[in-house]
Backbone as numpy.savetxt, mean C-alpha at the origin, in Angstrom:
# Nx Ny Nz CAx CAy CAz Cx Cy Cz
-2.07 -12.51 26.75 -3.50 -12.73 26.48 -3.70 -14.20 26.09
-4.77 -15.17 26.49 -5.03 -16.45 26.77 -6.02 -16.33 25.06
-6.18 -17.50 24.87 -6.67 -17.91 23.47 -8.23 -17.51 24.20
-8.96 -17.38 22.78 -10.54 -17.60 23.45 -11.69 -18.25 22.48
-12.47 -18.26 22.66 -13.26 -18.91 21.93 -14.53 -18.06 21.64
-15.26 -18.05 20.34 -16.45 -17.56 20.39 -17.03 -18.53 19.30
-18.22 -18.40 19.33 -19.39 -19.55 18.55 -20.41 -18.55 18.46
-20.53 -18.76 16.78 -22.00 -18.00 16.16 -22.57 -19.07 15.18
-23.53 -18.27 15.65 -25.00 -18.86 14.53 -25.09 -18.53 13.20
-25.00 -19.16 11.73 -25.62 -18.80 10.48 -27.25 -19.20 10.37
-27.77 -18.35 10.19 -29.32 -19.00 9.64 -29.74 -17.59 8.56
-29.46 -18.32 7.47 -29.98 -17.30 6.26 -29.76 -18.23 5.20
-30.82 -18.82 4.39 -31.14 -19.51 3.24 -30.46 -18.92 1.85
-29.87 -17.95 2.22 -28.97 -17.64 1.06 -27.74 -18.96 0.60
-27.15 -18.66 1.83 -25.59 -18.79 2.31 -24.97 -17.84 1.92
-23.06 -18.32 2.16 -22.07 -17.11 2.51 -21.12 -17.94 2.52
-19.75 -17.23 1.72 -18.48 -17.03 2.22 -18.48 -17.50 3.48
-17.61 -18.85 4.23 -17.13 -18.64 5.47 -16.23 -17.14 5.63
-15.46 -16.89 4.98 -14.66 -15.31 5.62 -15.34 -14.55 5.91
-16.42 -14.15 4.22 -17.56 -12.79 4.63 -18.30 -13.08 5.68
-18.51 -13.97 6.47 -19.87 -13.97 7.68 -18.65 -13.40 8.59
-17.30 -14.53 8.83 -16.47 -13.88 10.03 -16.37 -12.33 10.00
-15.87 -11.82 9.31 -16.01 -10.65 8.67 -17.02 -9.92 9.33
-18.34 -10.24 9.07 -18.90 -9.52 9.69 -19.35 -9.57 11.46
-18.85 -10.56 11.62 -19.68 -11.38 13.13 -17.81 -10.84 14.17
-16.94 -10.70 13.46 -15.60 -10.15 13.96 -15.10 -8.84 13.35
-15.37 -7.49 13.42 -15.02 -6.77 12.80 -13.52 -5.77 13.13
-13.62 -6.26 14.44 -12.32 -6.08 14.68 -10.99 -6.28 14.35
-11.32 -7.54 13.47 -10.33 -8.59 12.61 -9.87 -8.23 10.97
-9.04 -8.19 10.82 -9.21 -7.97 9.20 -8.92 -9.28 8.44
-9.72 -9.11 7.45 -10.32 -10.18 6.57 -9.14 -11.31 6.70
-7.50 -10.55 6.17 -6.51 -11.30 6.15 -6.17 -12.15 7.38
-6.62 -11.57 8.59 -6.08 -12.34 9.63 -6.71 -13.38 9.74
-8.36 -13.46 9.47 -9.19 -14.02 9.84 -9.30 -15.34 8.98
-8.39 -15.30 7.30 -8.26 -16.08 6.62 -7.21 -16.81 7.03
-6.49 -16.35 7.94 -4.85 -16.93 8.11 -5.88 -18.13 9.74
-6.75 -17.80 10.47 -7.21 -18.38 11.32 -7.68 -19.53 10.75
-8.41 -19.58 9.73 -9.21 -20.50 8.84 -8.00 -21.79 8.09
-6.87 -21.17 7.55 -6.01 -21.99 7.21 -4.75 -22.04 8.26
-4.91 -22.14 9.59 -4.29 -22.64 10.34 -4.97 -23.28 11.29
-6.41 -23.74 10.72 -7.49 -24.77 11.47 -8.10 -24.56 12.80
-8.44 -22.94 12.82 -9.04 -22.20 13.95 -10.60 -21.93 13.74
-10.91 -22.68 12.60 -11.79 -22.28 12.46 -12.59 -23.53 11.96
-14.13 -24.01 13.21 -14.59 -25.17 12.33 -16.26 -24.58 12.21
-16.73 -25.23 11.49 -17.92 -25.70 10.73 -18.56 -26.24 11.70
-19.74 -26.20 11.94 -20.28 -27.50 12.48 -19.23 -28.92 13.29
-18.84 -28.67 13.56 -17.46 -29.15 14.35 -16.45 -30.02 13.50
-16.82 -29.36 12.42 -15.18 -29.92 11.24 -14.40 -28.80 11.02
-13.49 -28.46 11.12 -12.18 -27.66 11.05 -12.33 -27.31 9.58
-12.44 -26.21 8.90 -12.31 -25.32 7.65 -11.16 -25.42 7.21
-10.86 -25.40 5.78 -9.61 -24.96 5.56 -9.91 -23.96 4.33
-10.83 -23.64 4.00 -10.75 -22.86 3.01 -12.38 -21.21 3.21
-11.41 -20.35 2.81 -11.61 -18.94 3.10 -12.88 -18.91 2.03
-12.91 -19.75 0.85 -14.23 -19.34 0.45 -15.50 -20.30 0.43
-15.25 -21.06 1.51 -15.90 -22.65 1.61 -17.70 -21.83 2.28
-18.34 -22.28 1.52 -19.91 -21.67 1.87 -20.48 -22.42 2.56
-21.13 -21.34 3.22 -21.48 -21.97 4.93 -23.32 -21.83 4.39
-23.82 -23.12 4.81 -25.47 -23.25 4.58 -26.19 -22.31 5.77
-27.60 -22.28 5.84 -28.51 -22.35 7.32 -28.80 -23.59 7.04
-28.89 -24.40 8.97 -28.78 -23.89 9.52 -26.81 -24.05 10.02
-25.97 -23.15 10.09 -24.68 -23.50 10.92 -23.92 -22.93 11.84
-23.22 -23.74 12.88 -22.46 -23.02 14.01 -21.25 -23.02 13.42
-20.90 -21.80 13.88 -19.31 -21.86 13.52 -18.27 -20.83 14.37
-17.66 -21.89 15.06 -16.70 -21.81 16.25 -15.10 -21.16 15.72
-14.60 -20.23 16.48 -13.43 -19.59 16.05 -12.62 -20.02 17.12
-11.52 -20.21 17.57 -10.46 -20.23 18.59 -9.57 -19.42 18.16
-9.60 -18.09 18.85 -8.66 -16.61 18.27 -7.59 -16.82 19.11
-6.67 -17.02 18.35 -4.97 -17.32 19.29 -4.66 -16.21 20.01
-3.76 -16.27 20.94 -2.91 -15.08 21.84 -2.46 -14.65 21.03
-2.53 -12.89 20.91 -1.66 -12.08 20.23 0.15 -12.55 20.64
0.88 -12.72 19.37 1.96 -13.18 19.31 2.66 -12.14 18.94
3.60 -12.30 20.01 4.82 -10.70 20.07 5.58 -11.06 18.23
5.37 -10.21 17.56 6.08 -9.53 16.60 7.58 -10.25 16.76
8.06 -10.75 15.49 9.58 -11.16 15.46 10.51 -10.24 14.95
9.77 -8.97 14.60 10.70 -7.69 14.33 10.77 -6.85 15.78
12.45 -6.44 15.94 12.71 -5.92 17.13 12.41 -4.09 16.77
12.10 -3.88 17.50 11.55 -2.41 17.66 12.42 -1.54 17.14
12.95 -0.35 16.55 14.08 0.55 16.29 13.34 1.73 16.33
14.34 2.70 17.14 14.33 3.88 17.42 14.72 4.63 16.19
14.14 5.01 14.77 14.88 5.75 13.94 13.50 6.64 13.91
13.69 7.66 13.84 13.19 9.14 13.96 12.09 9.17 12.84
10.75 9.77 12.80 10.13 9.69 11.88 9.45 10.76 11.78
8.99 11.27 10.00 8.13 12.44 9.85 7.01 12.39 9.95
6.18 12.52 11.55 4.99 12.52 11.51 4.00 13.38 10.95
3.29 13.17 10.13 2.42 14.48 9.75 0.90 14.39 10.55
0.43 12.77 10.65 -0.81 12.63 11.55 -0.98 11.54 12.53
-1.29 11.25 13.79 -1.21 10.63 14.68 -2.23 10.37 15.38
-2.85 9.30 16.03 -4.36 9.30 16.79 -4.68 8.40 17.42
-5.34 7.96 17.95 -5.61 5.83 18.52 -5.54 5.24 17.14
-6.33 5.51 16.15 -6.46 4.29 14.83 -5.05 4.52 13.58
-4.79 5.93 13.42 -3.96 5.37 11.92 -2.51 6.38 12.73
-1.43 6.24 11.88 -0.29 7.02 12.02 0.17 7.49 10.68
0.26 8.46 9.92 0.42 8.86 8.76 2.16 9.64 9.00
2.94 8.79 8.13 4.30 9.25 8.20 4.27 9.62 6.70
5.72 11.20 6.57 6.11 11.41 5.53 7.74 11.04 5.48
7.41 9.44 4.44 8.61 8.79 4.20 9.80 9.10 3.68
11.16 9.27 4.01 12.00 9.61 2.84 12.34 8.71 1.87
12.76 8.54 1.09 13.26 8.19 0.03 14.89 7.33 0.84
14.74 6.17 -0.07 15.62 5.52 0.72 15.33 4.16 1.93
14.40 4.58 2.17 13.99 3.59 3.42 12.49 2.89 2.82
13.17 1.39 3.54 12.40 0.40 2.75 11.38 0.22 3.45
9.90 0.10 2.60 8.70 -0.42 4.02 8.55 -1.29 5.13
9.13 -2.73 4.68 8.89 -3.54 5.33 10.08 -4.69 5.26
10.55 -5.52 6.08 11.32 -6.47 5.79 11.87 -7.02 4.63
12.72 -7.42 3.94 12.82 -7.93 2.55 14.31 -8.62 2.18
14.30 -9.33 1.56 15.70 -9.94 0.96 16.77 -8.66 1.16
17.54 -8.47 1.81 18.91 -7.44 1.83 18.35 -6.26 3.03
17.46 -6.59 3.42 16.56 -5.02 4.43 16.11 -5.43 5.61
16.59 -6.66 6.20 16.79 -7.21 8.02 16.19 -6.34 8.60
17.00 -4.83 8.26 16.77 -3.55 9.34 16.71 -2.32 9.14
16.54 -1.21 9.67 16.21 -0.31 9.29 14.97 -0.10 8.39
13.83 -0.70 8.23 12.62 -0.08 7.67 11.93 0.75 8.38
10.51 0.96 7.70 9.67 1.45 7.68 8.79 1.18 9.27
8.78 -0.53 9.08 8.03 -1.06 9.46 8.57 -1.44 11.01
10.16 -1.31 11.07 11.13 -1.37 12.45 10.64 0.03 13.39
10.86 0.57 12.57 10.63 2.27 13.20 9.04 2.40 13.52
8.44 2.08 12.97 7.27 2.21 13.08 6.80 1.84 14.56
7.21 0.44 14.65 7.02 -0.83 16.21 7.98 0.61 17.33
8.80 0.79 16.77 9.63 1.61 18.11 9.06 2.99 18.26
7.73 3.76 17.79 6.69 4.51 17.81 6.11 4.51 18.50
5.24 3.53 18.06 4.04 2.82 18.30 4.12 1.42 18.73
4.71 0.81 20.24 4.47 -0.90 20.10 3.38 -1.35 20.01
2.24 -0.52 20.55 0.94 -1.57 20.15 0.42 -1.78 19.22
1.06 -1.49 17.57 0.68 -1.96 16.78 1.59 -3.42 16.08
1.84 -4.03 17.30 2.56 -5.49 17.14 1.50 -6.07 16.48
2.15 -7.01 15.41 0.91 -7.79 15.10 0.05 -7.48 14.42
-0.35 -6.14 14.40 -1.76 -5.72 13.65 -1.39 -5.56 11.81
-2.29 -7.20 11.32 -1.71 -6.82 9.69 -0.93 -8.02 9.41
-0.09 -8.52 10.42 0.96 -9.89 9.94 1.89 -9.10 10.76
2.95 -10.53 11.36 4.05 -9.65 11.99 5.28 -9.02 11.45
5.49 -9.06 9.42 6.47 -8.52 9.28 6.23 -7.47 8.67
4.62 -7.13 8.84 3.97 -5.66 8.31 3.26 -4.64 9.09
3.65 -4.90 10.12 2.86 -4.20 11.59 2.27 -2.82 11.34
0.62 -3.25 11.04 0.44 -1.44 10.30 -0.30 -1.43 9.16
1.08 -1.70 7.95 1.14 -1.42 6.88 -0.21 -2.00 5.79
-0.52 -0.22 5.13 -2.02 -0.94 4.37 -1.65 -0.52 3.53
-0.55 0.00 2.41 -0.45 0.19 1.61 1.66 0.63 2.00
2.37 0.25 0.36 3.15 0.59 0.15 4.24 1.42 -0.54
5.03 1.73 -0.83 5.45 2.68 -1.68 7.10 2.07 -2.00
8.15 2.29 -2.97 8.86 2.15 -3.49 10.14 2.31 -2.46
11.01 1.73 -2.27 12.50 2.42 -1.68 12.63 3.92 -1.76
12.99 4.17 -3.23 13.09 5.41 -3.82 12.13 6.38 -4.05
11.09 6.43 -3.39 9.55 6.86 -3.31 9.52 7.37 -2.16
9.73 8.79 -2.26 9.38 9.40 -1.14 7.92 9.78 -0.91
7.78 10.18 0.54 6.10 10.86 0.29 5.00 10.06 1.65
4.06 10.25 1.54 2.54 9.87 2.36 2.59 8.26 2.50
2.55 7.69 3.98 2.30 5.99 4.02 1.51 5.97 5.26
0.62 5.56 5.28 -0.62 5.55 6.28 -0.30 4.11 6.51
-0.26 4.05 8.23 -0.30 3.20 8.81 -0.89 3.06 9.93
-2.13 1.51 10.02 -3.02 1.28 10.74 -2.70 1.12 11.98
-3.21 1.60 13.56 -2.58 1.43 14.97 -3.00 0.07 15.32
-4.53 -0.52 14.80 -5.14 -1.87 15.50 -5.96 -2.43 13.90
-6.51 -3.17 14.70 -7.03 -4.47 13.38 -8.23 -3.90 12.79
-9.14 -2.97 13.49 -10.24 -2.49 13.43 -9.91 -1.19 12.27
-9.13 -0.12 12.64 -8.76 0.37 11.53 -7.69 0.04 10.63
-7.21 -1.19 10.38 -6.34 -1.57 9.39 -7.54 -2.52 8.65
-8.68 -3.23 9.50 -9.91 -3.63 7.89 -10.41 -2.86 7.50
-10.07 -1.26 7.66 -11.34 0.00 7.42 -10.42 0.40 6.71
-9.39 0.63 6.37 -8.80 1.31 5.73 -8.11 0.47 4.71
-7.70 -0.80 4.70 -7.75 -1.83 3.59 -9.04 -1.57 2.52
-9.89 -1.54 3.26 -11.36 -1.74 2.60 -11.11 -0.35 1.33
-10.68 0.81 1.64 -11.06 1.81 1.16 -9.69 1.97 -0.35
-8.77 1.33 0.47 -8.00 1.33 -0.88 -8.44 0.15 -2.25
-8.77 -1.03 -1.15 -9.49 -2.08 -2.36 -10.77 -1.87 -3.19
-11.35 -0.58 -2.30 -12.52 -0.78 -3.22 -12.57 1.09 -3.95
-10.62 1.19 -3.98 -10.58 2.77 -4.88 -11.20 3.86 -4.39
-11.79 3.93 -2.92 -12.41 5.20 -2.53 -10.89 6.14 -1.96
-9.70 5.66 -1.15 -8.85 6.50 -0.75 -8.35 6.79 -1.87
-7.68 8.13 -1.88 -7.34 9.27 -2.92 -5.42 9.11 -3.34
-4.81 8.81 -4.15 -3.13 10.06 -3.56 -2.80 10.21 -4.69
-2.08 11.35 -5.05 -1.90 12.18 -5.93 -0.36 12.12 -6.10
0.82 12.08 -6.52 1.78 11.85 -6.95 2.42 13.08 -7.81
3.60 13.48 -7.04 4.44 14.04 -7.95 5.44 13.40 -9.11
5.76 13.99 -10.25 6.92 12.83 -11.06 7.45 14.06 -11.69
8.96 14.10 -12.07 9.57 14.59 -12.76 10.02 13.40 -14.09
9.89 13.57 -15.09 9.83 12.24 -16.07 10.84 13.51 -17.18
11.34 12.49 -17.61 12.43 12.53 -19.45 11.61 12.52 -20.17
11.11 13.77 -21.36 10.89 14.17 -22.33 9.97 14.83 -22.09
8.43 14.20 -23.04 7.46 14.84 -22.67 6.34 13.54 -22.97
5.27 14.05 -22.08 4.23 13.30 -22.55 3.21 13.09 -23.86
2.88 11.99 -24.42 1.75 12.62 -25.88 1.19 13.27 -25.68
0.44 13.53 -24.63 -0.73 14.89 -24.43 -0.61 15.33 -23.00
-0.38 16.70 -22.34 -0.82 17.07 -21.77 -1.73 16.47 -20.48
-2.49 16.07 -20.75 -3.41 15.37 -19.61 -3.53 14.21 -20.56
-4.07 13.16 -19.56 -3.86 11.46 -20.35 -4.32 10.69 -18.80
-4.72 9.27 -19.51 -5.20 8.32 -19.10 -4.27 7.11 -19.31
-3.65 6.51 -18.72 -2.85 5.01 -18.90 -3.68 3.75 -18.29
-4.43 3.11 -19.87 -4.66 2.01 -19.21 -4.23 0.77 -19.49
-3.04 0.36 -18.90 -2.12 -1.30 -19.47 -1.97 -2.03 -18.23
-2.64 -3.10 -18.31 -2.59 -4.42 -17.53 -0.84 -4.22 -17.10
-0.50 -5.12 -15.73 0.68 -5.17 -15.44 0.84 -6.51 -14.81
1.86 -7.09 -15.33 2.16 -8.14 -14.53 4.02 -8.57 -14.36
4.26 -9.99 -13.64 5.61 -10.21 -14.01 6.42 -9.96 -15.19
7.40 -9.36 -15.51 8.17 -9.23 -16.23 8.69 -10.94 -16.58
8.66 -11.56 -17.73 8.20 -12.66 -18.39 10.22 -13.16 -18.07
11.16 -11.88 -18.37 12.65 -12.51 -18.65 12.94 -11.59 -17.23
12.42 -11.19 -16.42 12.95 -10.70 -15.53 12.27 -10.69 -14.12
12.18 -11.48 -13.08 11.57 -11.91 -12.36 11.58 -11.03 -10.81
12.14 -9.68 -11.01 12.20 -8.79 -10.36 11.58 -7.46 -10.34
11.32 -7.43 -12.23 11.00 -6.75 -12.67 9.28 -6.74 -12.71
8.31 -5.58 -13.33 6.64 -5.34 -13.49 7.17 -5.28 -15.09
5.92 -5.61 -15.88 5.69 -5.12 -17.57 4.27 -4.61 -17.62
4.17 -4.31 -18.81 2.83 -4.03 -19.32 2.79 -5.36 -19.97
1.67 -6.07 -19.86 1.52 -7.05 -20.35 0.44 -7.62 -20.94
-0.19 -8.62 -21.74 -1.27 -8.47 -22.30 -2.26 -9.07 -21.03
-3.98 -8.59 -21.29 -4.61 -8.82 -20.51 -5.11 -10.39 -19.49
-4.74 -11.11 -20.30 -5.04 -12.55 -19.50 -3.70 -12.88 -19.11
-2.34 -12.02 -19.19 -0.92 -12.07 -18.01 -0.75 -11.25 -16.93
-2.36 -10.50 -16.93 -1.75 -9.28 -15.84 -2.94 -8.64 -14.82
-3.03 -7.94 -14.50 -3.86 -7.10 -13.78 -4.23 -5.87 -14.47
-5.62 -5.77 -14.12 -5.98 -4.38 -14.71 -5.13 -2.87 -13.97
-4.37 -1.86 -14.59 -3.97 -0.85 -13.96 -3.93 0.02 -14.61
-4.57 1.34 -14.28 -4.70 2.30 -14.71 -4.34 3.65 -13.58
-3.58 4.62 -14.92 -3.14 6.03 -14.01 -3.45 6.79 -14.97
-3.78 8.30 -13.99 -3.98 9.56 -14.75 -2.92 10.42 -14.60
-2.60 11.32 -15.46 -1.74 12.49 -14.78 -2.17 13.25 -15.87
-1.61 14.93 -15.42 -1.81 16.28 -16.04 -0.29 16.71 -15.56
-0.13 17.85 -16.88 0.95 18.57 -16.79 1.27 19.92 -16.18
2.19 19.72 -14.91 2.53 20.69 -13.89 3.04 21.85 -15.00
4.47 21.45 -14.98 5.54 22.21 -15.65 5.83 22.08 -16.79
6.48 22.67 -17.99 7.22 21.94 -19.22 8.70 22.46 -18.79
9.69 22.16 -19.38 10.76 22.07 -19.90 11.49 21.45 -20.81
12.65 21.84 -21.57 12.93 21.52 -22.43 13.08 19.94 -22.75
13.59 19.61 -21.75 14.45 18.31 -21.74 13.04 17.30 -20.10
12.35 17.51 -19.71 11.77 17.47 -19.46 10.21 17.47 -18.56
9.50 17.04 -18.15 7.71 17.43 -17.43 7.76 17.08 -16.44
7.17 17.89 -15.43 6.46 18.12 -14.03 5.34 17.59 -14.11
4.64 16.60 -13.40 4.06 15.89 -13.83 2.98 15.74 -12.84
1.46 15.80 -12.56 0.94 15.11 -11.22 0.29 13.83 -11.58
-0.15 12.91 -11.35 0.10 11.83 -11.07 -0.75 11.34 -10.64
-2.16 10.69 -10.61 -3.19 9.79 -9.72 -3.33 8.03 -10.18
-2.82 7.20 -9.40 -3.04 6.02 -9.48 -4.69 5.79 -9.16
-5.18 5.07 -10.45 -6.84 4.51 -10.09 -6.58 3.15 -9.39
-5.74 2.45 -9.42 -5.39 0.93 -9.33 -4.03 1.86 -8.65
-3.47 -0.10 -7.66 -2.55 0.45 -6.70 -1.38 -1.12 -7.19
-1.12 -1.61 -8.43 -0.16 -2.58 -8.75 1.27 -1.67 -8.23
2.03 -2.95 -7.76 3.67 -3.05 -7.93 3.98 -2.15 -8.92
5.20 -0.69 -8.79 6.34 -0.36 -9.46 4.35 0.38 -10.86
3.59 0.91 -10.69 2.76 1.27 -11.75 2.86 2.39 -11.93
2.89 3.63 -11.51 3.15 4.72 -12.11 4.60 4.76 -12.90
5.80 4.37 -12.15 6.62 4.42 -12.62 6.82 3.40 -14.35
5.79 2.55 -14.22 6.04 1.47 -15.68 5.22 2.17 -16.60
4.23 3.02 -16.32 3.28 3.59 -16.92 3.48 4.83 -17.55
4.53 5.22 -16.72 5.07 6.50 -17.64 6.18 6.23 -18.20
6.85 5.13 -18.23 7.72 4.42 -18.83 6.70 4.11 -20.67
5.84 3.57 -19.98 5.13 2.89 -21.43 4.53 4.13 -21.89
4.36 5.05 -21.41 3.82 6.34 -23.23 4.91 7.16 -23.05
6.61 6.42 -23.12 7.78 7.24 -23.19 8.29 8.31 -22.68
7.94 8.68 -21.69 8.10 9.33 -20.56 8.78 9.00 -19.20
9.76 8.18 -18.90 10.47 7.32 -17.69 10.40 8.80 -16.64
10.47 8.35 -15.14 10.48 8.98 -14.31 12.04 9.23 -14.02
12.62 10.45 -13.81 13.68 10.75 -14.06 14.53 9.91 -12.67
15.77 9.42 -13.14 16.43 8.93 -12.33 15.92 7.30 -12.18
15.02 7.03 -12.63 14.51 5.42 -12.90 15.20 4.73 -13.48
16.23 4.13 -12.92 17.17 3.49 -13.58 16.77 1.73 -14.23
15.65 1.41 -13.64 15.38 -0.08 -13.69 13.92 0.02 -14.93
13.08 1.35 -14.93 12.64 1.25 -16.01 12.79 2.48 -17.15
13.65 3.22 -17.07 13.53 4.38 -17.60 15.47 3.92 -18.32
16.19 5.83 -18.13 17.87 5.48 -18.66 18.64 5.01 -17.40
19.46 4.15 -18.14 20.46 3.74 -17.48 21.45 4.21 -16.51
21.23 5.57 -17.04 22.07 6.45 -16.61 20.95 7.44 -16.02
21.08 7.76 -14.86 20.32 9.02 -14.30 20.84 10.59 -15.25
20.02 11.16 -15.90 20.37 12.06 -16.29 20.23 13.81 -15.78
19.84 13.85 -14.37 20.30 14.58 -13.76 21.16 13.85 -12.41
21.79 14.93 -12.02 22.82 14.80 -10.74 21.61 14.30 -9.29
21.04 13.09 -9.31 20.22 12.87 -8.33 20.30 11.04 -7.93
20.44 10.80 -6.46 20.76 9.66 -6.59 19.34 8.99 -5.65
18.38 9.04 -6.64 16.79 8.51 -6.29 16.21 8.67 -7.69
15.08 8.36 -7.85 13.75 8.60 -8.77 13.13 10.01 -7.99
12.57 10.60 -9.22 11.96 11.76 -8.89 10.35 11.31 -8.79
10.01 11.05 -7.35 8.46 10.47 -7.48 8.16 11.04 -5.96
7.07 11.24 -6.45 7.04 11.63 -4.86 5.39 11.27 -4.36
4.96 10.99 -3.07 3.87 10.69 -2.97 3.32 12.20 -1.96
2.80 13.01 -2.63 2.19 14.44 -2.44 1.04 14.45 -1.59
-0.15 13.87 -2.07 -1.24 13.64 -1.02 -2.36 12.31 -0.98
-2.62 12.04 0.03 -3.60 10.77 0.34 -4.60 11.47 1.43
-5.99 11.08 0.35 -7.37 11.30 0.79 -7.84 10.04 1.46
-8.14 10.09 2.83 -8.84 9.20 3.50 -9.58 9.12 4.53
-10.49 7.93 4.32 -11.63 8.08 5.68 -10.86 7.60 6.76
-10.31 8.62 7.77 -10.21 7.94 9.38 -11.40 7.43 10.14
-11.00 6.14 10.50 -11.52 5.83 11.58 -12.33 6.28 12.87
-13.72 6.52 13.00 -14.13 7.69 13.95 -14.42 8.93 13.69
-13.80 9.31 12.19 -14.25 10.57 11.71 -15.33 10.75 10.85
-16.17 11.78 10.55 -17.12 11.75 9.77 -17.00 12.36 8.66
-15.81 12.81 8.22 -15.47 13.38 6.84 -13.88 12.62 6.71
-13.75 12.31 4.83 -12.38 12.12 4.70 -11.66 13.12 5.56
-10.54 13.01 4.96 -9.04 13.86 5.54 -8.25 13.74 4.59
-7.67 14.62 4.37 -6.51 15.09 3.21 -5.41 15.23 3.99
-4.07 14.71 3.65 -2.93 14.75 3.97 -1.69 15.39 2.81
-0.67 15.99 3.42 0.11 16.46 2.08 1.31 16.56 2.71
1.87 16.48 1.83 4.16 16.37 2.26 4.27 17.07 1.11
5.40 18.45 1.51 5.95 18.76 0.73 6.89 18.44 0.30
7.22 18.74 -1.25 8.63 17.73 -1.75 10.03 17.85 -0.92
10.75 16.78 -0.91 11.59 16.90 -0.46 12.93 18.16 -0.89
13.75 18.58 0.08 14.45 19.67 -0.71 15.19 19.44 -1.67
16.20 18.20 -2.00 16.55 17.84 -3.30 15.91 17.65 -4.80
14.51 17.57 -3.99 13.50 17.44 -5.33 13.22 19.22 -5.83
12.88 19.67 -4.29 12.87 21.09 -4.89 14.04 21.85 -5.43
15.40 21.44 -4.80 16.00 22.33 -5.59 16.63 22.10 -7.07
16.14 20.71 -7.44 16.42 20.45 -8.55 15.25 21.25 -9.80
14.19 21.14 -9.38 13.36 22.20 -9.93 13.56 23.46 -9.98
13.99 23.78 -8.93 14.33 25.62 -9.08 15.61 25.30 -10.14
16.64 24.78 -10.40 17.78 24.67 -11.24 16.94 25.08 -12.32
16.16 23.92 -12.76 15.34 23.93 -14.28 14.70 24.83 -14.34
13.72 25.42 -13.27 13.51 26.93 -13.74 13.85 28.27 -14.25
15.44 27.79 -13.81 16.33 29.16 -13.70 17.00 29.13 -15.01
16.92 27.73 -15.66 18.08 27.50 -16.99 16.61 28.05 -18.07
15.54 27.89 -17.79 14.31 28.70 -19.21 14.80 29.77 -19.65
C-alpha cells in the first residue's frame, strides 16, 4: 500500500487539540497512531510540520496528513495454539494461560501472546504499534484469564476508548493468604514506581502515583485463607495484586509482592481474569465473556474444601 495524502479544513472559533480534530476527521486511526504520525512529521499545519499532539489548531486551518504504507510487523508470526472463546472481523477474545507473556519484552523474543496472535490472525499486523499487534489491554505472565484483542485500528480506538474512560467491565478471581478486614471492601491507594526497586509497583503517596482503585467481595473463607472476586475500577501495572498485598491479604503464590515462599504446592499466582464486559464493535449491546478457572486453580480449591 502506497502513502496517501488527505487535507481537511478547521473552521470553528473555539479551537482544538491537533490530535482531537484528527481523531475525529480519521476514525479509523487510533489516537496513538495518529500521535506517532504527528511526531514523526506527517503531519503539518498550514504547511508547517507539527510536532506536538496537543498543539491547538485556530479557524481558519488546513491540515494535511501523509498516512505512511502500512509497515509489515518486525514480529515473525508463531503458530502456538490458542483458547479462543470469541472471534469476528473487529476483536479476538483469547482465554490466556498463565505463563505466557503478552507482548515482547526483555527475556520474551518469543513465544507471546502477541507472536501467536499475528500467526491467527495476520491482518492484524500493525494495528496498535508493531510490537503490540492488537493488544488493548494487558495482564500479568502469571495471570491467567480474558485478553481482548483488537483485529483493525477502527476497533482497537473503540475499544481503547472504553477501557480509558472505565465503561469495559472484568471481574477477577484471587485466592489470597489470610483474610481480608472486611468481607466486601474498597482499595483506594495511588500506585506508582517502587522508589528502591525499579521493577517493582508501590502504593505510594498521591503526587508519586496514579490514582487506583479495586473492589472485591468474599467468595469462600478458609482457614488459612479467601476466595476472593475482584473488580479493578482503574487498570495500573501489577494493581490488584499490590492492593491486596496492601490491606494484608497477598495473592497466594505472589512471590514478588506477597511470601517468599509460595505456600501452597502451585507454581503461578492464584489470579485469574474470570470475566470482561464489553462493547463490540457493530454490536448494539455490551457482551460478557467468561473463562473458567484453570484446572490447577480448581483443583487446588476442591483440596481446601475437602480439608473444612
Amino acid at each position: 500500500m502506497s502513502e496517501r495524502l488527505v487535507v481537511f479544513r478547521y473552521e470553528d472559533e473555539a479551537g482544538t487539540r491537533l490530535d482531537k480534530f484528527l481523531v475525529a476527521c480519521l476514525p479509523d486511526y487510533s489516537r496513538s497512531r495518529l500521535q506517532s504520525f504527528i511526531k514523526d512529521g506527517l503531519v503539518l499545519v498550514d504547511g508547517e510540520a507539527a510536532h506536538k499532539s496537543g498543539q491547538i489548531i485556530e479557524n481558519p486551518s488546513t491540515v494535511q496528513v501523509n498516512i505512511p504504507p502500512t509497515r509489515p510487523a518486525s514480529l515473525v508470526p508463531e503458530e502456538i495454539p490458542l483458547d479462543v472463546i470469541f472471534e469476528n472481523d473487529d476483536v479476538l477474545v483469547v482465554n490466556k494461560p498463565a505463563g505466557m507473556v503478552v507482548h515482547p519484552a526483555a527475556g520474551h523474543a518469543t513465544g507471546t501472546l502477541a507472536h501467536a496472535a499475528l500467526g491467527h490472525a495476520p491482518q492484524m499486523q500493525g494495528v496498535g504499534g508493531e510490537l503490540r499487534p492488537g493488544i488493548v489491554h494487558r495482564l500479568d505472565k502469571n495471570t491467567s484469564g480474558l485478553i481482548l484483542l483488537a483485529k483493525n485500528d477502527l476497533a482497537h480506538r473503540l475499544i481503547q476508548e472504553q477501557f480509558s474512560q472505565r465503561s469495559a467491565k472484568k471481574t477477577y478471581l484471587a485466592l489470597v493468604d489470610g483474610h481480608p478486614p472486611t468481607p466486601t471492601g474498597r482499595v483506594e491507594a495511588p500506585i506508582g514506581r517502587d522508589p528502591r526497586h525499579r521493577k517493582k509497583m508501590a502504593v505510594v503517596p498521591s503526587h508519586r502515583g496514579r490514582e487506583a482503585v479495586s473492589k472485591y467481595r468474599t467468595l469462600e473463607k478458609y482457614p488459612a485463607y479467601t476466595l476472593l472476586e475482584v473488580k479493578p475500577v482503574t487498570g495500573r501495572t501489577h494493581q490488584i495484586r499490590l492492593h491486596l498485598a496492601f490491606v494484608g491479604c497477598p495473592v497466594v503464590g505472589d512471590t514478588l509482592y506477597g511470601k517468599r515462599t509460595s505456600s501452597v504446592p502451585l507454581k503461578r499466582h492464584f489470579l485469574h481474569a474470570a470475566s470482561l464486559s464489553v462493547q463490540i464493535p457493530s454490536e448494539s449491546e455490551p457482551r460478557t465473556f467468561n473463562a473458567p478457572l484453570p484446572s490447577a486453580l480448581e483443583e487446588l480449591l476442591l483440596n481446601l474444601r475437602h480439608s473444612l
